[in-house]
C-alpha positions in Angstrom: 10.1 13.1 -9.7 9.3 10.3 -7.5 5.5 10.4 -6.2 4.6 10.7 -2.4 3.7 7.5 -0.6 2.1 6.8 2.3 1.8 3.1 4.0 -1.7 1.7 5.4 -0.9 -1.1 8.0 -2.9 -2.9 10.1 -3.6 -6.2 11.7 -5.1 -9.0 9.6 -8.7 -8.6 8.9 -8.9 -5.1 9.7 -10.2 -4.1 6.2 -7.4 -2.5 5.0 -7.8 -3.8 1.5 -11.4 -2.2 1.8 -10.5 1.2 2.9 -8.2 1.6 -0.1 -10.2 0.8 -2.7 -12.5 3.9 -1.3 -9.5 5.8 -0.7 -8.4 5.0 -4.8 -11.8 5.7 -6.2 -12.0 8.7 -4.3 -8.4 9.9 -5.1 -9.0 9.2 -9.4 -12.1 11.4 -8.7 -10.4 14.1 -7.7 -8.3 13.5 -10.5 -4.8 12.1 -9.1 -2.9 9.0 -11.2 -2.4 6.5 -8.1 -0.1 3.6 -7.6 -0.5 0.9 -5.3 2.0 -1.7 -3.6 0.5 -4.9 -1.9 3.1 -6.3 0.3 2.4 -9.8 0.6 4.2 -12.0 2.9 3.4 -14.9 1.7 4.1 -16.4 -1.3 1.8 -16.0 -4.3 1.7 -16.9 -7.9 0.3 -15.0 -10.7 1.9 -17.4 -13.7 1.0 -20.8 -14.0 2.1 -24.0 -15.6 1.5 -24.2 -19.6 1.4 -20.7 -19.5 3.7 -19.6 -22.2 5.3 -16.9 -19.4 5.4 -19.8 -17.4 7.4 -21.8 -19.6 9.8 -19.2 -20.4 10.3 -17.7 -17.3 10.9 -21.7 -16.0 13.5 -22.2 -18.4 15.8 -19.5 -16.9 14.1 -15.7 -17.5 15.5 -13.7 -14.4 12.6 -10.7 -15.9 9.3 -11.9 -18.0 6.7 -8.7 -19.1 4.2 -10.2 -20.5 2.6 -6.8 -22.2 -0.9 -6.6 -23.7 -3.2 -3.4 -25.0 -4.6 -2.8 -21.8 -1.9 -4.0 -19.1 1.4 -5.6 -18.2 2.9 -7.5 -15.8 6.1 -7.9 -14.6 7.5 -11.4 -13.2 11.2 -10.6 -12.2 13.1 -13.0 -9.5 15.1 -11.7 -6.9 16.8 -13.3 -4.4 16.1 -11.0 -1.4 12.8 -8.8 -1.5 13.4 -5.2 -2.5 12.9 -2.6 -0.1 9.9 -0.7 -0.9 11.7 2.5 -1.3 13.6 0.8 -4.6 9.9 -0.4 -5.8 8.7 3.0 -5.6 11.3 4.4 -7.5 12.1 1.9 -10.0 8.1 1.1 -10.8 6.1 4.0 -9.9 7.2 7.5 -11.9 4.2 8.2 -14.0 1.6 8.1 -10.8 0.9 11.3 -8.0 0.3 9.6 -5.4 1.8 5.4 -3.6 -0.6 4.2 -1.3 0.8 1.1 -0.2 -0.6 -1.7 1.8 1.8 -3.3 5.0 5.3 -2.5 4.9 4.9 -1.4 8.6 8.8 -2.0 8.8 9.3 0.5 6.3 10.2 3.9 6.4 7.3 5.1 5.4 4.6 7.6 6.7 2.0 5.3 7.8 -2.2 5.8 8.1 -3.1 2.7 10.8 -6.4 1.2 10.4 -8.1 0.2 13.5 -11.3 -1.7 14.5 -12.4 -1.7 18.1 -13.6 -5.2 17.5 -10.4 -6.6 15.9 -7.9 -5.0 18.6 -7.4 -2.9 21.6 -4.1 -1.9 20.3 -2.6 -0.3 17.7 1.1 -1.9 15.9 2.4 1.5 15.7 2.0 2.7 19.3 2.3 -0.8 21.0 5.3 -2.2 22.1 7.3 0.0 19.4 7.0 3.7 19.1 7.1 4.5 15.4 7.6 7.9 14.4 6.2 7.5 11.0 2.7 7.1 12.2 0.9 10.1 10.4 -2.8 8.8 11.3 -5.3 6.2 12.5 -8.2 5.8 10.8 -10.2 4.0 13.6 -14.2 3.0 14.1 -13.5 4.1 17.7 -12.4 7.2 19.8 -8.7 6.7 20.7 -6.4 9.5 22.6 -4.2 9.8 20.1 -0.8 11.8 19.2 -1.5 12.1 15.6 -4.7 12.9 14.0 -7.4 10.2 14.5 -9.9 9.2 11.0 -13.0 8.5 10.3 -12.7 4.7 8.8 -16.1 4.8 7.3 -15.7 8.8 5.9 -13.6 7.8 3.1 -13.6 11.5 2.0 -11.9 12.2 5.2 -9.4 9.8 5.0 -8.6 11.0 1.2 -8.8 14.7 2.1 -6.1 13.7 4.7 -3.7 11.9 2.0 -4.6 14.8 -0.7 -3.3 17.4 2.2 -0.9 16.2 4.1 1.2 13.7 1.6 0.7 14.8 -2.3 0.5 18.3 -1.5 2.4 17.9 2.2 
């Protein structure tokens, strides 16, 4: 069974990144196995050269693992990225819960974050409408049509992902 996901987006800077680790901490409290996706647009590098990983996945490995007691890593080249939907299900079986951060193109139910001081507007009620919009979890009072968060009341924000998308 594939878990339940849900997408945090935001502008740059927002704090994002911040909010979910809460959100995780709070989530393995309660005793949930969570899985996270980092959508990066930019290019990043986790292998480097003289690495032996490095050197083998430079002399034509399409999939590397490098596997150790505690953790693995996966460096597989693709030609197009995957959709999200195809990371979830390929990657993420063994976990409850896919909190995922970007992907605001995606399908994806989607918690905005929001800071009054970082924008006025929101991406996912701006110039598009998106219907997968689920929450905002804002520093500020917004009229809203979905239910508006607490940022800094990480509880509220995990009670909201416990209710509405493991158990949803």
């Amino acid at each position: 069974m594939i878990a339940k996901a849900v997408s945090f987006v935001a502008k740059s800077g927002t704090g994002k990144t911040t909010l979910l680790e809460k959100v995780i901490a709070e989530l393995k409290q309660r005793g949930y196995r969570v899985g996270v996706i980092k959508h990066d647009a930019h290019r990043f590098e986790i292998d480097y050269p003289g690495k032996d990983s490095w050197r083998l996945t430079h002399a034509g490995a399409d999939t590397m693992l490098v596997s150790s007691p505690e953790k693995l890593a996966l460096i597989k080249r693709h030609p197009e990225p995957p959709p999200v939907d195809e990371l979830i299900a390929t990657y993420f079986a063994d976990v409850d819960v896919i909190l995922t951060e970007g992907f605001k193109k995606s399908g994806l139910p989607k918690i905005e974050v929001h800071r009054s001081e970082r924008s006025a507007t929101l991406i996912c009620r701006g110039e598009e409408h998106d219907p997968t919009l689920v929450a905002v979890a804002s520093d500020s009072p917004l009229e809203l049509d979905v239910p508006l968060l607490d940022i800094n009341n990480t509880a509220q924000v995990a009670d909201f992902v416990e209710t509405q998308i493991i158990k949803g």
